[in-house]
PDB file of N, CA, C and O in Angstrom:
ATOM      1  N   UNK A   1       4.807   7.967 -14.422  1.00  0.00           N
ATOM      2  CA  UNK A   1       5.978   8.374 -13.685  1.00  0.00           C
ATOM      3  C   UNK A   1       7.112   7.369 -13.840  1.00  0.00           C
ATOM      4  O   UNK A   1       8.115   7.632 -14.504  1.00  0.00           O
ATOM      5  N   UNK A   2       6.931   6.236 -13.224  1.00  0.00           N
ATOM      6  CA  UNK A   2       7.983   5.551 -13.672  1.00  0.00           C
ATOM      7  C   UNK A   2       8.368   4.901 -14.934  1.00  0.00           C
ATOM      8  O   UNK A   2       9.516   4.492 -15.108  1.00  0.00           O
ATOM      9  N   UNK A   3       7.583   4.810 -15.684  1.00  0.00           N
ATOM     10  CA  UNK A   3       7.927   4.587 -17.426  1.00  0.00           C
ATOM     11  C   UNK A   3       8.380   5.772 -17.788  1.00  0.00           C
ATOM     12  O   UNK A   3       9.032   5.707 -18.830  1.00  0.00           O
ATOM     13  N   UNK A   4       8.288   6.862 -17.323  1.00  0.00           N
ATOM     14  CA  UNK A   4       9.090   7.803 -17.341  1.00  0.00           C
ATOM     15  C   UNK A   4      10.742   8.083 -17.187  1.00  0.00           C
ATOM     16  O   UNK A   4      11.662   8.530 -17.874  1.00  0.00           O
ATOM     17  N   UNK A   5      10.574   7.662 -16.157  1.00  0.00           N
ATOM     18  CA  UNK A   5      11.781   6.840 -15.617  1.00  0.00           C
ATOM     19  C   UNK A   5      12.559   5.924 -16.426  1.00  0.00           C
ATOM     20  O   UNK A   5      13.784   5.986 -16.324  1.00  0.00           O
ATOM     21  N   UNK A   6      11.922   4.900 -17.385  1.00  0.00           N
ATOM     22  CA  UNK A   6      12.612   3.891 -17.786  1.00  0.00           C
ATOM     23  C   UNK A   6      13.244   4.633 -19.111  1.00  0.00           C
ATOM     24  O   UNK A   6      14.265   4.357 -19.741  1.00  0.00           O
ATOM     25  N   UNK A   7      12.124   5.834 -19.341  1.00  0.00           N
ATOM     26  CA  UNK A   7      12.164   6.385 -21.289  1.00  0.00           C
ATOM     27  C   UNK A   7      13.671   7.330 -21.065  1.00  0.00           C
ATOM     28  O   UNK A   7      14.695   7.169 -21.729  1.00  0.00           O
ATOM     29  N   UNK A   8      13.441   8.501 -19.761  1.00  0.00           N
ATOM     30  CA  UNK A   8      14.136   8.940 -20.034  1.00  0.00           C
ATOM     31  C   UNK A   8      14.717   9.223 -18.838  1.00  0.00           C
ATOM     32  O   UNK A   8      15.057  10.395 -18.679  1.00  0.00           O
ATOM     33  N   UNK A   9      14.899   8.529 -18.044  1.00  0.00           N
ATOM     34  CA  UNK A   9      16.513   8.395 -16.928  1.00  0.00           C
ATOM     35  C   UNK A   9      15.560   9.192 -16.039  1.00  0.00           C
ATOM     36  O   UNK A   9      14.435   9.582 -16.351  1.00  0.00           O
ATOM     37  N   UNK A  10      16.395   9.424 -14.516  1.00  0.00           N
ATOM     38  CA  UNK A  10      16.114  10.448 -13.513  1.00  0.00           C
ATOM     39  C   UNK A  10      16.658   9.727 -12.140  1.00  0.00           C
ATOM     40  O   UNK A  10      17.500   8.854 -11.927  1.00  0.00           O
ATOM     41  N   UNK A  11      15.664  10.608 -11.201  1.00  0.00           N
ATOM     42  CA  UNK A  11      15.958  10.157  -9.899  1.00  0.00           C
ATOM     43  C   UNK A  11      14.984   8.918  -9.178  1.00  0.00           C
ATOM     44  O   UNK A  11      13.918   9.297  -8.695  1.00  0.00           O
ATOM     45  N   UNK A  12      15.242   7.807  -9.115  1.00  0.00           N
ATOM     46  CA  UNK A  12      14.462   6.573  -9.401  1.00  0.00           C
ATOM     47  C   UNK A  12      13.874   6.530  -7.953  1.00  0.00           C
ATOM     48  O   UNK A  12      12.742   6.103  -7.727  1.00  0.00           O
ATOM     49  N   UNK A  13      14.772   7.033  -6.927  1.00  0.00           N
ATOM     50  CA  UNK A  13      14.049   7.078  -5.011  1.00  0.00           C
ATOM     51  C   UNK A  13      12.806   8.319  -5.659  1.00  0.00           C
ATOM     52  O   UNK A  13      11.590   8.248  -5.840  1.00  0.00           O
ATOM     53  N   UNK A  14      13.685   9.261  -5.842  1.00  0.00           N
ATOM     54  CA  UNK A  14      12.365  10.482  -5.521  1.00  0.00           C
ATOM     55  C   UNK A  14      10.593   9.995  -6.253  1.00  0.00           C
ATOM     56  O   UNK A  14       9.427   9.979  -5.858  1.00  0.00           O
ATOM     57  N   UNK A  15      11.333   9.673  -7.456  1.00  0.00           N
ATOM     58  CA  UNK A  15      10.220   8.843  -8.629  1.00  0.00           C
ATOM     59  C   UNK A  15       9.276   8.128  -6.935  1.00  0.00           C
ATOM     60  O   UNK A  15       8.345   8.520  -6.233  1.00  0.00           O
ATOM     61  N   UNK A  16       9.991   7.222  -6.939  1.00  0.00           N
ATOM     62  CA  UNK A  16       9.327   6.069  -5.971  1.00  0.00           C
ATOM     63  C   UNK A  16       9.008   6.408  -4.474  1.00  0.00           C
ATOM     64  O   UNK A  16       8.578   5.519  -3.739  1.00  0.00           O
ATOM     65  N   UNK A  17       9.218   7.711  -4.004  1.00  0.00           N
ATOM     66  CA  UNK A  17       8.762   8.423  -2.989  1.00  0.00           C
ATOM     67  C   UNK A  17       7.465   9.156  -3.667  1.00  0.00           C
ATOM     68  O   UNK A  17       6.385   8.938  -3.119  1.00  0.00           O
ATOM     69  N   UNK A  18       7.483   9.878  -4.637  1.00  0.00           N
ATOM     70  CA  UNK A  18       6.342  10.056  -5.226  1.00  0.00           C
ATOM     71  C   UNK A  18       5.264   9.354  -5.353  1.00  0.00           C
ATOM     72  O   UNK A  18       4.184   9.759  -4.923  1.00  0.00           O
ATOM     73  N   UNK A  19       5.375   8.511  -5.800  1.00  0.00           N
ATOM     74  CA  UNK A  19       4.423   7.355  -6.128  1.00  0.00           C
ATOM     75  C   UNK A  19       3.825   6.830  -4.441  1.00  0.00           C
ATOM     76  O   UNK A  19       2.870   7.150  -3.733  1.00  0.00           O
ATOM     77  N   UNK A  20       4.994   5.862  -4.319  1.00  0.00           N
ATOM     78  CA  UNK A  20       4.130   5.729  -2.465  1.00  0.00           C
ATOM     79  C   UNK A  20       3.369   7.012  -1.978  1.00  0.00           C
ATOM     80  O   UNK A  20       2.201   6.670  -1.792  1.00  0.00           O
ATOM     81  N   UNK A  21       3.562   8.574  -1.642  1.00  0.00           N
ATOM     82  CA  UNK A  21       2.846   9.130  -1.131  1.00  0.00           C
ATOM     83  C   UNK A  21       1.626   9.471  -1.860  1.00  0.00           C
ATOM     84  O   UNK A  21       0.703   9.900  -1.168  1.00  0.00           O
ATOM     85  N   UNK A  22       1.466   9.383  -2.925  1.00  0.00           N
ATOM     86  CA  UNK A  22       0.418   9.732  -3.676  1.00  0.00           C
ATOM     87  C   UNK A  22      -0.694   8.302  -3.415  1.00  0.00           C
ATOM     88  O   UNK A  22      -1.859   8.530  -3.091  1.00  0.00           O
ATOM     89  N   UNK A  23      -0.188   6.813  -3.594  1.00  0.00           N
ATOM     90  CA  UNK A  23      -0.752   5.777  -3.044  1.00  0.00           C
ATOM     91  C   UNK A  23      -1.524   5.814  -1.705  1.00  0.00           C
ATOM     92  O   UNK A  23      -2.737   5.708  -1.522  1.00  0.00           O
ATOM     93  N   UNK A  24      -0.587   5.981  -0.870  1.00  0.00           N
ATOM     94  CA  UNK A  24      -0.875   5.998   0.620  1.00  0.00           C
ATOM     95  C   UNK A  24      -1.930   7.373   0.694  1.00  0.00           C
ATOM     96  O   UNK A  24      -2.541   7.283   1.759  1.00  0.00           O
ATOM     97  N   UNK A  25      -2.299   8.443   0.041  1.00  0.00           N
ATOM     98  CA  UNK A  25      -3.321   9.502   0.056  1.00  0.00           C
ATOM     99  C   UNK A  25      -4.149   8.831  -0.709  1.00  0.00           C
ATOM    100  O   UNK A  25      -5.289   9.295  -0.701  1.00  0.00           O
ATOM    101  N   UNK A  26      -3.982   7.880  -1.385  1.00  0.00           N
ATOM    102  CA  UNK A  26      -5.531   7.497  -2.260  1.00  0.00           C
ATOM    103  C   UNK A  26      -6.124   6.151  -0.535  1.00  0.00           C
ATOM    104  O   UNK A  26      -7.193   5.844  -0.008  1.00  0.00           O
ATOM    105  N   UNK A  27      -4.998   5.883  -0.371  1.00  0.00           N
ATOM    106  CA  UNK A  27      -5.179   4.627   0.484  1.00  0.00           C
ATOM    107  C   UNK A  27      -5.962   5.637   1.718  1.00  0.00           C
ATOM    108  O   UNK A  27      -7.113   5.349   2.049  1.00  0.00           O
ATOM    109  N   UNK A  28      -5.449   6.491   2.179  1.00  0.00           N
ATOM    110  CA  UNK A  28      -5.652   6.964   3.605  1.00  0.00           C
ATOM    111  C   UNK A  28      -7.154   7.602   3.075  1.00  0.00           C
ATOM    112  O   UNK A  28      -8.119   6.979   3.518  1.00  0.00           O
ATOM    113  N   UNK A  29      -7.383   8.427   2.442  1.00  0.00           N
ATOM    114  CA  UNK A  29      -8.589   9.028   1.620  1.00  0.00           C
ATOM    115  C   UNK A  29     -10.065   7.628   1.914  1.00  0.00           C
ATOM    116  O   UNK A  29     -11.037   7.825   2.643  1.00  0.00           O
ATOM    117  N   UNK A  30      -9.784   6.243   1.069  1.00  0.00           N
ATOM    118  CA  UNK A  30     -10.622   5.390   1.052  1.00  0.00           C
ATOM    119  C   UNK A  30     -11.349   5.610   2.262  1.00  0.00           C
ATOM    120  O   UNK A  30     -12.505   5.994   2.434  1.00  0.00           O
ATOM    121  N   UNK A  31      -9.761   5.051   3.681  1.00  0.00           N
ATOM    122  CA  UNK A  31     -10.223   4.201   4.669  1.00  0.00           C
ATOM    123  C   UNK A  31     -11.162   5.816   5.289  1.00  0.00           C
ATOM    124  O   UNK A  31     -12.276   5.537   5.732  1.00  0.00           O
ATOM    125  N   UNK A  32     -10.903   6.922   5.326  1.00  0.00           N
ATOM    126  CA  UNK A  32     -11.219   8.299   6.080  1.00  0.00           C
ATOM    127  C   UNK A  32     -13.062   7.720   5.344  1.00  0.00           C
ATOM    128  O   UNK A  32     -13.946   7.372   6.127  1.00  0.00           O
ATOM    129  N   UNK A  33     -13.279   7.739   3.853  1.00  0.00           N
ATOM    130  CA  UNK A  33     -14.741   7.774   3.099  1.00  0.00           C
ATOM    131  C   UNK A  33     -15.628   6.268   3.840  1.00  0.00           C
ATOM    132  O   UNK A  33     -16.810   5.946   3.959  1.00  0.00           O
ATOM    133  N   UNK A  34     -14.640   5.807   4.117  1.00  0.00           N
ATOM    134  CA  UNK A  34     -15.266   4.221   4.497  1.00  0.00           C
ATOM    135  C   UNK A  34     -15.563   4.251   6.196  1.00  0.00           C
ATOM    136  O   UNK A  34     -16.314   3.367   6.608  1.00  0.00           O
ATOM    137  N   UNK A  35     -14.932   5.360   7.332  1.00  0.00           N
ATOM    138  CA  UNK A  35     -15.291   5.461   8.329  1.00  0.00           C
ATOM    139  C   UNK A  35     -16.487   6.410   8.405  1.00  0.00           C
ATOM    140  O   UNK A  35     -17.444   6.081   9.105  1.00  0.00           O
ATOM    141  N   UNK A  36     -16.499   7.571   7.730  1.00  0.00           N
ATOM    142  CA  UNK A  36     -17.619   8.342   7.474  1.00  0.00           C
ATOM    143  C   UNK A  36     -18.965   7.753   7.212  1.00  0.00           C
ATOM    144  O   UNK A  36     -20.041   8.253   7.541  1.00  0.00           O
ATOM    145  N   UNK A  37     -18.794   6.755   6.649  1.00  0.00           N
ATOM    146  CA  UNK A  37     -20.132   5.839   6.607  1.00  0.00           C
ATOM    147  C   UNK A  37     -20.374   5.049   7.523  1.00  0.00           C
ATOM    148  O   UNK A  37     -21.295   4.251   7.358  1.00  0.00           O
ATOM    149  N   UNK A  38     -19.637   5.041   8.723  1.00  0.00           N
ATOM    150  CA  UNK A  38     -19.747   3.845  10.069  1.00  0.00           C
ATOM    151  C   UNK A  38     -19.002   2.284   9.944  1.00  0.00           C
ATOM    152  O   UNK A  38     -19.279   1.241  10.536  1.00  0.00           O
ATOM    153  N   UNK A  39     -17.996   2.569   8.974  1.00  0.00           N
ATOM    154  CA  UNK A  39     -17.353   1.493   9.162  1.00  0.00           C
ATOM    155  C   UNK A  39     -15.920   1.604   9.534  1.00  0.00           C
ATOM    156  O   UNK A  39     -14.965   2.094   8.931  1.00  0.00           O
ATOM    157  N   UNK A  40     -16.065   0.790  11.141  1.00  0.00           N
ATOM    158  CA  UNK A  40     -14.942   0.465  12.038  1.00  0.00           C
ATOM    159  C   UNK A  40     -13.679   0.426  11.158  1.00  0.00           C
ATOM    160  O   UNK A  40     -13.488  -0.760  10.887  1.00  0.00           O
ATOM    161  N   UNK A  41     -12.521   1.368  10.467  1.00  0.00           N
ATOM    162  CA  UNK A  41     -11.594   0.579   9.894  1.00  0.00           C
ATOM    163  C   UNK A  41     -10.505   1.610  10.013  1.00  0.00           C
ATOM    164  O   UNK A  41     -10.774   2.773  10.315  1.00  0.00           O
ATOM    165  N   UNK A  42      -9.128   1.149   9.750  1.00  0.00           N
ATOM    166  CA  UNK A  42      -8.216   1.823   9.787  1.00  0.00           C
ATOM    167  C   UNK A  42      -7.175   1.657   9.252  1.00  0.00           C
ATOM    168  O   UNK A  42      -7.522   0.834   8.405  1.00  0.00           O
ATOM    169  N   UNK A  43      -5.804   1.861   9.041  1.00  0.00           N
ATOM    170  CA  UNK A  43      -4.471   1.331   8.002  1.00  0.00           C
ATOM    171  C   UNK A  43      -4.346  -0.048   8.851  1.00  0.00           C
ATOM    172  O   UNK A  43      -3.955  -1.026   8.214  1.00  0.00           O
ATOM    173  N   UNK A  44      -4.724  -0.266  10.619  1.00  0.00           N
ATOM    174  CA  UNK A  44      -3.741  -1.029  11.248  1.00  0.00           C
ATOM    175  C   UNK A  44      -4.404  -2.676  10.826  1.00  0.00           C
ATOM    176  O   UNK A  44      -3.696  -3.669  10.998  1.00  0.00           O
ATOM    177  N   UNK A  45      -5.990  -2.805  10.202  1.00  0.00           N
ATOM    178  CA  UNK A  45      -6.879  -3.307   9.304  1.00  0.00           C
ATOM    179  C   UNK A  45      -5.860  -4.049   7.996  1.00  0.00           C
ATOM    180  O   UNK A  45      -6.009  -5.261   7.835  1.00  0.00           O
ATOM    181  N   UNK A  46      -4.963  -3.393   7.195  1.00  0.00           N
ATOM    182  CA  UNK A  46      -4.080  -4.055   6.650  1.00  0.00           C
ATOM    183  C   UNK A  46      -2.778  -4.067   6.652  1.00  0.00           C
ATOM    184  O   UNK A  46      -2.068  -4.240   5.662  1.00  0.00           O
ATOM    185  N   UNK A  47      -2.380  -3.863   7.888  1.00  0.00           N
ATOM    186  CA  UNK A  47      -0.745  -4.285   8.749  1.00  0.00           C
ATOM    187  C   UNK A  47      -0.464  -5.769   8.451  1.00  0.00           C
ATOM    188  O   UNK A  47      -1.034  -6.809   8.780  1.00  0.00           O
ATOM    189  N   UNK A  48       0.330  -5.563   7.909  1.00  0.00           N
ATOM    190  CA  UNK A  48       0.774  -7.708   8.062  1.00  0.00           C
ATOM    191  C   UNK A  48       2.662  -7.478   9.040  1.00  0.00           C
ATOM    192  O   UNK A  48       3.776  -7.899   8.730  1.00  0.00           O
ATOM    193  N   UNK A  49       2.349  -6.932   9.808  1.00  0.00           N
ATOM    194  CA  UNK A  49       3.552  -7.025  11.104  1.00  0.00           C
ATOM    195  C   UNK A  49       4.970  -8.278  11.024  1.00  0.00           C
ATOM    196  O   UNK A  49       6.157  -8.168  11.333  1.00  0.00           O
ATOM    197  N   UNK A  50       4.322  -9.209  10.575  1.00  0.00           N
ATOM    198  CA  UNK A  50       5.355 -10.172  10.902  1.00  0.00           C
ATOM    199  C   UNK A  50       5.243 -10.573   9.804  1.00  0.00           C
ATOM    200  O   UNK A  50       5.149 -11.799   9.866  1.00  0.00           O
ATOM    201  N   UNK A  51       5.188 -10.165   8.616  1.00  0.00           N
ATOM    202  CA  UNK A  51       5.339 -10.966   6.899  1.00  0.00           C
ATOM    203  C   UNK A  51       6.738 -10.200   6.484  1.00  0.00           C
ATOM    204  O   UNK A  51       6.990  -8.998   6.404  1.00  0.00           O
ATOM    205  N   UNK A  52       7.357 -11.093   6.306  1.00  0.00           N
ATOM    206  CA  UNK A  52       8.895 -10.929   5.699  1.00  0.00           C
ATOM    207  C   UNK A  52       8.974 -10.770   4.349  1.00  0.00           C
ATOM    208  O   UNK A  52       8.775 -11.814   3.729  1.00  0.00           O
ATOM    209  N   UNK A  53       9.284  -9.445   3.448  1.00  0.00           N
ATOM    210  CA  UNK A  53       8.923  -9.062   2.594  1.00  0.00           C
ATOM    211  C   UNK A  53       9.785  -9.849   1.464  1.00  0.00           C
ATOM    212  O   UNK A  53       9.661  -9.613   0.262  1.00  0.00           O
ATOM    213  N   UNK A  54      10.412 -10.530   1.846  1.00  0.00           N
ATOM    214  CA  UNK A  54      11.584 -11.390   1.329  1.00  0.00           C
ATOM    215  C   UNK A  54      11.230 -12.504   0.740  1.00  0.00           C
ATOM    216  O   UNK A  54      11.902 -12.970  -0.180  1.00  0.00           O
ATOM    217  N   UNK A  55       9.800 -13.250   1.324  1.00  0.00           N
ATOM    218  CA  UNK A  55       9.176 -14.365   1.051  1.00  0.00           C
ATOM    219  C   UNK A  55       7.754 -14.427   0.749  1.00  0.00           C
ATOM    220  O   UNK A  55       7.057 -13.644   1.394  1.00  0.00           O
ATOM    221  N   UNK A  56       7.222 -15.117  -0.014  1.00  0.00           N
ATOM    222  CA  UNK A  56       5.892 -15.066  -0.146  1.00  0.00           C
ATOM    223  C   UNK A  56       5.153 -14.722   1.148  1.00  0.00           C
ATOM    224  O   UNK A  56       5.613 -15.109   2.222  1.00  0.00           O
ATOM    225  N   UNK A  57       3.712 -13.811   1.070  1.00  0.00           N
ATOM    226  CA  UNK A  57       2.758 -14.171   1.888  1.00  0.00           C
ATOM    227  C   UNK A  57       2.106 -15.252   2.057  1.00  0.00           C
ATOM    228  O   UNK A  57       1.411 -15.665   1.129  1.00  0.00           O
ATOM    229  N   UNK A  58       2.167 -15.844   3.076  1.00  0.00           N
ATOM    230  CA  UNK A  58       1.374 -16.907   3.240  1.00  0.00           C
ATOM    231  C   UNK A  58      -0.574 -16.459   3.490  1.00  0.00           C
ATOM    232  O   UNK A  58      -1.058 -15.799   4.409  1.00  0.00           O
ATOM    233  N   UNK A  59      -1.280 -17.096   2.332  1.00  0.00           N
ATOM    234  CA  UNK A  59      -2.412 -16.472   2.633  1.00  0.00           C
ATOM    235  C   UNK A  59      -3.135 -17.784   3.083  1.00  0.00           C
ATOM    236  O   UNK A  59      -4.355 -17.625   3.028  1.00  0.00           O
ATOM    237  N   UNK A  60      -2.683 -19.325   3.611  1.00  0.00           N
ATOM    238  CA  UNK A  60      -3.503 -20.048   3.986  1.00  0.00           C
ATOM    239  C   UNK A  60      -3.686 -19.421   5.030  1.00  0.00           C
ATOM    240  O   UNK A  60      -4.854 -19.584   5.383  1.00  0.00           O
ATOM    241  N   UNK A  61      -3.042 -18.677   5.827  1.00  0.00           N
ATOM    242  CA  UNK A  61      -3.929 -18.402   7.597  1.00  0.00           C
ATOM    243  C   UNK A  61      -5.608 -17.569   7.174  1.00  0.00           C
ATOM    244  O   UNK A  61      -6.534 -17.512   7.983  1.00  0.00           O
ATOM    245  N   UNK A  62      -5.649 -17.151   6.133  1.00  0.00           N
ATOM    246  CA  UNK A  62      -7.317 -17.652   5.850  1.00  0.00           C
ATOM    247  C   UNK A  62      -7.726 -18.110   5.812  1.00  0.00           C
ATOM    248  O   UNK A  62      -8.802 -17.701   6.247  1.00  0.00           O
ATOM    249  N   UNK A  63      -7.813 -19.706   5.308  1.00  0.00           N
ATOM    250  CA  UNK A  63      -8.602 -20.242   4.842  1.00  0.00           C
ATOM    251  C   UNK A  63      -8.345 -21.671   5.871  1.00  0.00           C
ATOM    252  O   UNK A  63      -8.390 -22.833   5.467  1.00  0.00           O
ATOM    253  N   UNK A  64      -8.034 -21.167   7.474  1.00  0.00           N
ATOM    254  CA  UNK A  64      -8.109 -22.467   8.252  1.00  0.00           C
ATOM    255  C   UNK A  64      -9.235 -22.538   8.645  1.00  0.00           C
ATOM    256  O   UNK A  64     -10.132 -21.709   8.497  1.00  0.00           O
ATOM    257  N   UNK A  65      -9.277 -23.927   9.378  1.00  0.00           N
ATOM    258  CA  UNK A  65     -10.571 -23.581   9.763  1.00  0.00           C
ATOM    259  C   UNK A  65     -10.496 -23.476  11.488  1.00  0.00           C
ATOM    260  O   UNK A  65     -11.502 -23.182  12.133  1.00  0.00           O
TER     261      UNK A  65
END
């Protein structure tokens, strides 16, 4: 889709509205196959709320102790 985009021009939001919803159905699909088996989980599981998309993630708040 979007090398599509790069080959031969178009609408670059719709392109990229495409893509996210098709993501987010593979994403929402997983977490639905992964509760069916008894595991506690949900989208709010990988929310990062207060990460500023502007700047790196900080991933040491894993690895404190």
């Amino acid at each position: 889709m979007v090398s599509n985009y790069f080959l031969n021009g178009g609408d670059i939001e719709a392109i990229a509205k495409d893509v996210d919803a098709k993501q987010n159905e593979v994403f929402l699909k997983a977490l639905a196959d992964e509760k069916a088996q008894g595991l506690n989980v949900s989208a709010d599981c990988y929310a990062a709320p207060d990460w500023d998309m502007l700047h790196d993630y900080d991933y040491s708040i894993y690895f404190k102790k």
